[in-house]
PDB file of N, CA, C and O in Angstrom:
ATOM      1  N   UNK A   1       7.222 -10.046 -10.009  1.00  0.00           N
ATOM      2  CA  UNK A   1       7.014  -9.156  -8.887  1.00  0.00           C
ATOM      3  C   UNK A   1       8.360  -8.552  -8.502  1.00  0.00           C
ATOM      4  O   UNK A   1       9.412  -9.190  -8.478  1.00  0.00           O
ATOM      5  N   UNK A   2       8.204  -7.027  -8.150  1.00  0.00           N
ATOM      6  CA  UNK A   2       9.745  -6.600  -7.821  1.00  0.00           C
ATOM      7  C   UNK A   2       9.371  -6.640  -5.926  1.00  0.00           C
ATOM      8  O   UNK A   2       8.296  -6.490  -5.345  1.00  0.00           O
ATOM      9  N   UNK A   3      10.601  -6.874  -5.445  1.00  0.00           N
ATOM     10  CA  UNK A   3      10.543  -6.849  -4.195  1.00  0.00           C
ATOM     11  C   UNK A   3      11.607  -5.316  -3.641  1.00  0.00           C
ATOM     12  O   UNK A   3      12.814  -5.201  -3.855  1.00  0.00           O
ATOM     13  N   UNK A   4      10.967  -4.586  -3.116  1.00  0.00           N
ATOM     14  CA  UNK A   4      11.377  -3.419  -3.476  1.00  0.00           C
ATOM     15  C   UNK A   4      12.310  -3.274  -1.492  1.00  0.00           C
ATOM     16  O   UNK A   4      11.552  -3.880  -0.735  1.00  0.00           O
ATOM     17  N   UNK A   5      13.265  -2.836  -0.858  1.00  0.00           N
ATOM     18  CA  UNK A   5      13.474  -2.711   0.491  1.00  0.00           C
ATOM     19  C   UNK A   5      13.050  -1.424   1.164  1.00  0.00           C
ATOM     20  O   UNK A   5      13.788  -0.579   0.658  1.00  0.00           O
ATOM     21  N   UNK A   6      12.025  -0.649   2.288  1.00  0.00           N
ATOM     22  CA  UNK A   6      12.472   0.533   2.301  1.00  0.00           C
ATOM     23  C   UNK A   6      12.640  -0.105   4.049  1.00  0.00           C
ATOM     24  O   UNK A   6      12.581  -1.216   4.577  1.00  0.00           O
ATOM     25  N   UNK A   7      12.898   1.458   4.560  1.00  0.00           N
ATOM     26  CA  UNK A   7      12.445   1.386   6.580  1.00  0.00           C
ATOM     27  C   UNK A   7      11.314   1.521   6.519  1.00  0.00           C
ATOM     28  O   UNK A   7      10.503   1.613   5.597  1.00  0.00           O
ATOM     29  N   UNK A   8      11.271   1.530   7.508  1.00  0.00           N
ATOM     30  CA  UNK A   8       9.691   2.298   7.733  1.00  0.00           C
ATOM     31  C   UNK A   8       9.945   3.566   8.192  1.00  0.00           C
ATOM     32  O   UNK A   8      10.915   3.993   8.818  1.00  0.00           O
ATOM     33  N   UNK A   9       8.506   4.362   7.626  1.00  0.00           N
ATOM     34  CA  UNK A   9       8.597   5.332   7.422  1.00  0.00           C
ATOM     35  C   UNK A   9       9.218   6.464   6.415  1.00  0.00           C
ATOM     36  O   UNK A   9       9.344   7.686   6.336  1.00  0.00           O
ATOM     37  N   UNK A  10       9.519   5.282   5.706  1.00  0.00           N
ATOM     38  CA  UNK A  10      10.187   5.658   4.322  1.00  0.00           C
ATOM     39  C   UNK A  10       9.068   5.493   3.053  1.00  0.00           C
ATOM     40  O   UNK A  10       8.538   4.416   2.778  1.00  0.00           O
ATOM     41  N   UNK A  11       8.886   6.397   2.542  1.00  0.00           N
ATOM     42  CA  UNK A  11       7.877   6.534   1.388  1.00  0.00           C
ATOM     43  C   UNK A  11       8.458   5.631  -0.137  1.00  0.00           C
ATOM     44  O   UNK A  11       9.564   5.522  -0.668  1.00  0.00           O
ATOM     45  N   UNK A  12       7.210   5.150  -0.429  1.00  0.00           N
ATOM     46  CA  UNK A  12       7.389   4.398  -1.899  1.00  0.00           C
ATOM     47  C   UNK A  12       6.621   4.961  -2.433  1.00  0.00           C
ATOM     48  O   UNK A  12       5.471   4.930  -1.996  1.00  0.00           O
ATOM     49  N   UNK A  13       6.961   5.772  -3.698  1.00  0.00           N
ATOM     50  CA  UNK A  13       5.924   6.271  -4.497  1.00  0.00           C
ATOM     51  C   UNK A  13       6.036   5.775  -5.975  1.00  0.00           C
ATOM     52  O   UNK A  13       7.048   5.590  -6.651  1.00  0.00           O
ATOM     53  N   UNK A  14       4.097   5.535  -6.436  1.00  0.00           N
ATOM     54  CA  UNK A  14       4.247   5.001  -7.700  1.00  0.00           C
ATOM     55  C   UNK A  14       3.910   5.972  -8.304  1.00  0.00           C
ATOM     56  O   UNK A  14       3.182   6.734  -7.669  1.00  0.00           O
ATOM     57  N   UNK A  15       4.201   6.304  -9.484  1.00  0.00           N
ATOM     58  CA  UNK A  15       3.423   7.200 -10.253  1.00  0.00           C
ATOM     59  C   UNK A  15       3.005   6.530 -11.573  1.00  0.00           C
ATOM     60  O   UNK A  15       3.864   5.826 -12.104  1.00  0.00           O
ATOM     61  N   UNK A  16       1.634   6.664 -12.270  1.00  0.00           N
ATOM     62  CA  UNK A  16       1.388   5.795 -13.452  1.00  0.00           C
ATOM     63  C   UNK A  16       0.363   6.979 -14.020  1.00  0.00           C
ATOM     64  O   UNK A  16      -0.356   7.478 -13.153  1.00  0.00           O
ATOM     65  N   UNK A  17       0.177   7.608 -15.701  1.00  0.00           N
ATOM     66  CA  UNK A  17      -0.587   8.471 -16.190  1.00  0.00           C
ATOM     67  C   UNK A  17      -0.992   9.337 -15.363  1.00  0.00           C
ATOM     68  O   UNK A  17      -2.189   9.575 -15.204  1.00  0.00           O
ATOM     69  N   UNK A  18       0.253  10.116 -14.518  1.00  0.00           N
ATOM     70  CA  UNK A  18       0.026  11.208 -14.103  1.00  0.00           C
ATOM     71  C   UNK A  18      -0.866  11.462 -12.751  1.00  0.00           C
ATOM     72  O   UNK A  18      -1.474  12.459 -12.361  1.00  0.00           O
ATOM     73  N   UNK A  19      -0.705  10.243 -12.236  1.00  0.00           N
ATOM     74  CA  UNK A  19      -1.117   9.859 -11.013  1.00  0.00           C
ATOM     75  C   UNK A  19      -0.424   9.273  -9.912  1.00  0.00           C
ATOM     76  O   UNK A  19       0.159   8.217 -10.158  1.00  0.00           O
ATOM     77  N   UNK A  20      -0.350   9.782  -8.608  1.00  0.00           N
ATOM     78  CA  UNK A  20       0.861   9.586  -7.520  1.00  0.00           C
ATOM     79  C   UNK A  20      -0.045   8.406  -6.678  1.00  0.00           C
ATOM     80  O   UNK A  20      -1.195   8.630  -6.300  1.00  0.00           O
ATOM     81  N   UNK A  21       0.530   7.354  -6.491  1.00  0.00           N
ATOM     82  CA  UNK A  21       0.128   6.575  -5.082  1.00  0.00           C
ATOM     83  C   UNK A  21       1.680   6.709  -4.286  1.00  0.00           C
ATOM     84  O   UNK A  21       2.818   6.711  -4.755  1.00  0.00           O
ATOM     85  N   UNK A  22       1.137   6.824  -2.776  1.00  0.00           N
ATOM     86  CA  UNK A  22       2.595   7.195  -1.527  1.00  0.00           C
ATOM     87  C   UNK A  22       2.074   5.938  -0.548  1.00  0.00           C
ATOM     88  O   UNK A  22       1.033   5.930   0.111  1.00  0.00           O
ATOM     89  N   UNK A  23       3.376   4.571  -0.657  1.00  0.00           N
ATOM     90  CA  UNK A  23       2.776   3.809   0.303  1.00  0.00           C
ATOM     91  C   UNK A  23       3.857   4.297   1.624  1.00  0.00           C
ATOM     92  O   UNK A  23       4.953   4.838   1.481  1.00  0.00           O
ATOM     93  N   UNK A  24       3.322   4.004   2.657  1.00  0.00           N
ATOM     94  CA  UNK A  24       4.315   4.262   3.657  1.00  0.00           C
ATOM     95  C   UNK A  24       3.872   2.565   4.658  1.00  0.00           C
ATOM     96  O   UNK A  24       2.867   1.858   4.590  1.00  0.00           O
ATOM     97  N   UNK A  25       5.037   2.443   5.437  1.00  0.00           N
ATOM     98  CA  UNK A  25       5.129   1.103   6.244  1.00  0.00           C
ATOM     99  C   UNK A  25       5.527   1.543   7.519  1.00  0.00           C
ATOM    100  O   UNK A  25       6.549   2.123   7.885  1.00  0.00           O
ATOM    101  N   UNK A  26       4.674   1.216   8.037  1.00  0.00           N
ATOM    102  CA  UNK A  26       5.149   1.464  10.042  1.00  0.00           C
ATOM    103  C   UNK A  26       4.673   0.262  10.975  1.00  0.00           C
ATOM    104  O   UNK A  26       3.624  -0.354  11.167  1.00  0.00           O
ATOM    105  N   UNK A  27       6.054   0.241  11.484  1.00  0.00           N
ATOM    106  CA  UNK A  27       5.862  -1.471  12.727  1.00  0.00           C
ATOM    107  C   UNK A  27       4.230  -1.494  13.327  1.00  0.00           C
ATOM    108  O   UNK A  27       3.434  -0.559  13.241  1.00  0.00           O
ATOM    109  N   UNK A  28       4.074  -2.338  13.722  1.00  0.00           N
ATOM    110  CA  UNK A  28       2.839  -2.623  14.172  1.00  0.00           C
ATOM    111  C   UNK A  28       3.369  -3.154  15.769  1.00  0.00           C
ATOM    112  O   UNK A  28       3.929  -4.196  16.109  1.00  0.00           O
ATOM    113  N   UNK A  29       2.963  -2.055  16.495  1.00  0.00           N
ATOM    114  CA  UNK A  29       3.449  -2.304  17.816  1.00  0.00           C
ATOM    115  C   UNK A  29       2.289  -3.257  18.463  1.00  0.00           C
ATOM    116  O   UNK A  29       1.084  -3.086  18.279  1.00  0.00           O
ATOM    117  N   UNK A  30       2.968  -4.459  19.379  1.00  0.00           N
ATOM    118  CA  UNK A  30       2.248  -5.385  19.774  1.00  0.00           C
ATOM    119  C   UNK A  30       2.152  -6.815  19.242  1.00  0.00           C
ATOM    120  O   UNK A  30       2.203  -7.886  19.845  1.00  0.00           O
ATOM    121  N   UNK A  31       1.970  -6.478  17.687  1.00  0.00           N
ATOM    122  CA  UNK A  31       1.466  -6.987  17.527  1.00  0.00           C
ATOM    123  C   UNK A  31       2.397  -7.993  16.001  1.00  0.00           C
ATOM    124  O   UNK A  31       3.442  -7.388  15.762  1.00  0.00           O
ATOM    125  N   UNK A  32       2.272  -8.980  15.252  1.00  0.00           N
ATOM    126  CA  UNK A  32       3.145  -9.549  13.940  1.00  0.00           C
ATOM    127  C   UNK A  32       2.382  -9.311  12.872  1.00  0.00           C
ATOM    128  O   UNK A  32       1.287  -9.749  12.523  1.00  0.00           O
ATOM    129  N   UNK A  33       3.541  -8.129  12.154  1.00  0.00           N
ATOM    130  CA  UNK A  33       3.082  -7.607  10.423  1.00  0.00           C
ATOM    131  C   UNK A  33       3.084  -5.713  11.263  1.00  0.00           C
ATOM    132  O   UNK A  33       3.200  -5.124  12.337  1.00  0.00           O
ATOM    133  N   UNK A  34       2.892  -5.535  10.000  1.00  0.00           N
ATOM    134  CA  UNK A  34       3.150  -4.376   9.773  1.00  0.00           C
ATOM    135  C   UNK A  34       2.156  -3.470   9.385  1.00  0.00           C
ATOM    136  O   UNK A  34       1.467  -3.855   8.440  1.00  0.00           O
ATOM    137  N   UNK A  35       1.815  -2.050   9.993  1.00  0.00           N
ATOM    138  CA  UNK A  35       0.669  -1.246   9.399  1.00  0.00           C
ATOM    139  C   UNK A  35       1.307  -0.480   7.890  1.00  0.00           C
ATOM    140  O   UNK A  35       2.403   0.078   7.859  1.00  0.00           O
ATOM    141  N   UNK A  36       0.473  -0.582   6.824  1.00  0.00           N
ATOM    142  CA  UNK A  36       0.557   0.234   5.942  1.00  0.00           C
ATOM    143  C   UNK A  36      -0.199   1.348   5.478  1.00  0.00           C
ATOM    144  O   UNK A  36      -1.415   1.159   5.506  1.00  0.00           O
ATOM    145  N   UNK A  37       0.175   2.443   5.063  1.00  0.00           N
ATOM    146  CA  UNK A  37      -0.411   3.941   4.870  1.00  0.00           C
ATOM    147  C   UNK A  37       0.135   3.566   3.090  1.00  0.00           C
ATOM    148  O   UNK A  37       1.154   3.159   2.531  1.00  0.00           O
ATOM    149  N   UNK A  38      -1.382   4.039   2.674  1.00  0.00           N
ATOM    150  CA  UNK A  38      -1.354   4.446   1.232  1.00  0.00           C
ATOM    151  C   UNK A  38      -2.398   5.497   1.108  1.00  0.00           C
ATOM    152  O   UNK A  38      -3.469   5.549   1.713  1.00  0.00           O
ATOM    153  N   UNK A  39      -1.818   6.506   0.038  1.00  0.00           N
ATOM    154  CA  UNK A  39      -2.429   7.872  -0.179  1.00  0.00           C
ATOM    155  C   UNK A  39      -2.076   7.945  -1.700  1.00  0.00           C
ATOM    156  O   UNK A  39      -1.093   8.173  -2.406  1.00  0.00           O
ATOM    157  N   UNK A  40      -3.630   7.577  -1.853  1.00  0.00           N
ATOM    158  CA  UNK A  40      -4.049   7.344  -3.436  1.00  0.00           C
ATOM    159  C   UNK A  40      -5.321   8.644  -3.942  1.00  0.00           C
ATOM    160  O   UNK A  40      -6.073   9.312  -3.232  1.00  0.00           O
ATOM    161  N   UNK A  41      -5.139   8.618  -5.455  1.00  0.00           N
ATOM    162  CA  UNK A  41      -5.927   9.146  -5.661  1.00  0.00           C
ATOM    163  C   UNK A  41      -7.792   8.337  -5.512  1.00  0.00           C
ATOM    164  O   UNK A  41      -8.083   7.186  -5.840  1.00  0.00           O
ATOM    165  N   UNK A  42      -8.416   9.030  -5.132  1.00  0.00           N
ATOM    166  CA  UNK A  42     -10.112   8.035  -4.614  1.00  0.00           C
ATOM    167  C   UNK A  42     -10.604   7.437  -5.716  1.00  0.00           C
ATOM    168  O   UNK A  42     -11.655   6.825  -5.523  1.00  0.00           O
ATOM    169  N   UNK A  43     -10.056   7.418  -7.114  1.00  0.00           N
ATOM    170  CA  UNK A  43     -11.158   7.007  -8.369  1.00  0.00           C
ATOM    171  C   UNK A  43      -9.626   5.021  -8.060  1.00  0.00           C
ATOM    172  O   UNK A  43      -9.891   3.891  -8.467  1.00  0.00           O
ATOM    173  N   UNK A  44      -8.486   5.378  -7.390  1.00  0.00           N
ATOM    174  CA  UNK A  44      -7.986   3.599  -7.255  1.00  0.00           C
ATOM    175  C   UNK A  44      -8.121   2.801  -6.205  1.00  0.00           C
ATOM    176  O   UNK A  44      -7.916   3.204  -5.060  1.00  0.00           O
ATOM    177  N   UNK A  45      -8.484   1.570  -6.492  1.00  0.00           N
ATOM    178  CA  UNK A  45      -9.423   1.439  -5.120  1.00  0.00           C
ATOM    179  C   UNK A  45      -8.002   0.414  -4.585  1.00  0.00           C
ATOM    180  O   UNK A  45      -7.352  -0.407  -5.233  1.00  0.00           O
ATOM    181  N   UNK A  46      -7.864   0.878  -3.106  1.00  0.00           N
ATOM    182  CA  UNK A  46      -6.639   0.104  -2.035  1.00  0.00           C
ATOM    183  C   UNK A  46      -7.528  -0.962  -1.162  1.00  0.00           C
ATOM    184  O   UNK A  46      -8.372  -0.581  -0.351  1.00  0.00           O
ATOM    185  N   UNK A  47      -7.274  -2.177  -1.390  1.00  0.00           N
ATOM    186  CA  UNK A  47      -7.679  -3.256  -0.637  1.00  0.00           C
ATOM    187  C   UNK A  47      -6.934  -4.354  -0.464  1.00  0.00           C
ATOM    188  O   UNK A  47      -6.196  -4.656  -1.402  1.00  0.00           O
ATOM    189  N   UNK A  48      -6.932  -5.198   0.728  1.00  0.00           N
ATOM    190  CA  UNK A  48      -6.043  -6.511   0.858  1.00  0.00           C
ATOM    191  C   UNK A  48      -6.450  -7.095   0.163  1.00  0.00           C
ATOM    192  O   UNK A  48      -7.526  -6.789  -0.351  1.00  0.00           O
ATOM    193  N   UNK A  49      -5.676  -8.374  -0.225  1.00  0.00           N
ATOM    194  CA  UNK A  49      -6.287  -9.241  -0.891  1.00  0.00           C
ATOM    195  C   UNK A  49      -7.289  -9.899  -1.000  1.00  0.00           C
ATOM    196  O   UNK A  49      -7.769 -10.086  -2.118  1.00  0.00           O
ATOM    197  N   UNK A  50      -7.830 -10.389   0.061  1.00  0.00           N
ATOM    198  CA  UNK A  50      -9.314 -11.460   0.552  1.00  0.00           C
ATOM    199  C   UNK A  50     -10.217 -10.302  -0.462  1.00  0.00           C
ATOM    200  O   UNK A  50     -10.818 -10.356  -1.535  1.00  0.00           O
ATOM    201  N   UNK A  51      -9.895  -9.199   0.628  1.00  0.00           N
ATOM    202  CA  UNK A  51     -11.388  -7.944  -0.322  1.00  0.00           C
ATOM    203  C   UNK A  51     -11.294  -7.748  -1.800  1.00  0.00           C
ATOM    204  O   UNK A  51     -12.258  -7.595  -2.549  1.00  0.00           O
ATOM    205  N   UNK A  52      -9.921  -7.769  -2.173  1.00  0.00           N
ATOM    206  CA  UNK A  52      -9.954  -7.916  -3.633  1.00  0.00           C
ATOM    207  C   UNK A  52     -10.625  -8.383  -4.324  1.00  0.00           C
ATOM    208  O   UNK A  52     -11.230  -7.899  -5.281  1.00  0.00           O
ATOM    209  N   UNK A  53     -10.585 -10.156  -3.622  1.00  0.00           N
ATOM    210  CA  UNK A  53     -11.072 -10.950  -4.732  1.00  0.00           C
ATOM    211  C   UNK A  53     -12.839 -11.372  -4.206  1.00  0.00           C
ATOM    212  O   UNK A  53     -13.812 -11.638  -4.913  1.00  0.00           O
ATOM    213  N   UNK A  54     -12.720 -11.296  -2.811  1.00  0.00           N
ATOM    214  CA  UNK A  54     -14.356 -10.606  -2.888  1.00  0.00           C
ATOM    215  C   UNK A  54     -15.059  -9.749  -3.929  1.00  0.00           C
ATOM    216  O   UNK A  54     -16.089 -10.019  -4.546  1.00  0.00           O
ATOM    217  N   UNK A  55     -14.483  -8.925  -3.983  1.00  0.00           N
ATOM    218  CA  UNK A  55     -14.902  -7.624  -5.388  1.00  0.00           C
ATOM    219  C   UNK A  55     -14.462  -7.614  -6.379  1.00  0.00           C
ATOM    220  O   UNK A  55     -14.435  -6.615  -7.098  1.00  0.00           O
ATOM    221  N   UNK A  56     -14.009  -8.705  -6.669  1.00  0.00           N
ATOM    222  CA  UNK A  56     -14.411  -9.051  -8.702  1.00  0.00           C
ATOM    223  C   UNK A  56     -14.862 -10.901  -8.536  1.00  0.00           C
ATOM    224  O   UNK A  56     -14.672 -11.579  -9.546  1.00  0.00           O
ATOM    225  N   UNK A  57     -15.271 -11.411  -7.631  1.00  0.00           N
ATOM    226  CA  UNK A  57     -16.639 -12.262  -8.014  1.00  0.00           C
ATOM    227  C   UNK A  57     -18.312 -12.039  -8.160  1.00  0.00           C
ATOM    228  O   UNK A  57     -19.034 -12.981  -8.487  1.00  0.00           O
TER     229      UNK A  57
END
């Protein structure tokens, strides 16, 4: 696993066969952890983990 540093509000972009995912990270006011923004193409599916592995049993 790479552990990558940004701020928030600082964009991470992956690109793989010509396809862009843009994660972005912003504090989570109130509250402990952090909100994340990802802007994917709709055919890759973005889920936490629990739902992940809900959806391949």
């Amino acid at each position: 696993m790479d552990l990558i540093t940004i701020n928030f509000q600082e964009k991470l972009i992956l690109k793989k066969d010509n396809k862009k995912i843009v994660i972005i990270a912003y504090p989570n006011k109130g509250f402990s952890g952090i909100s994340i923004g990802v802007d994917a193409p709709q055919a890759i599916s973005v889920n936490r983990e629990e739902i992940f592995k809900k959806k391949i049993k």
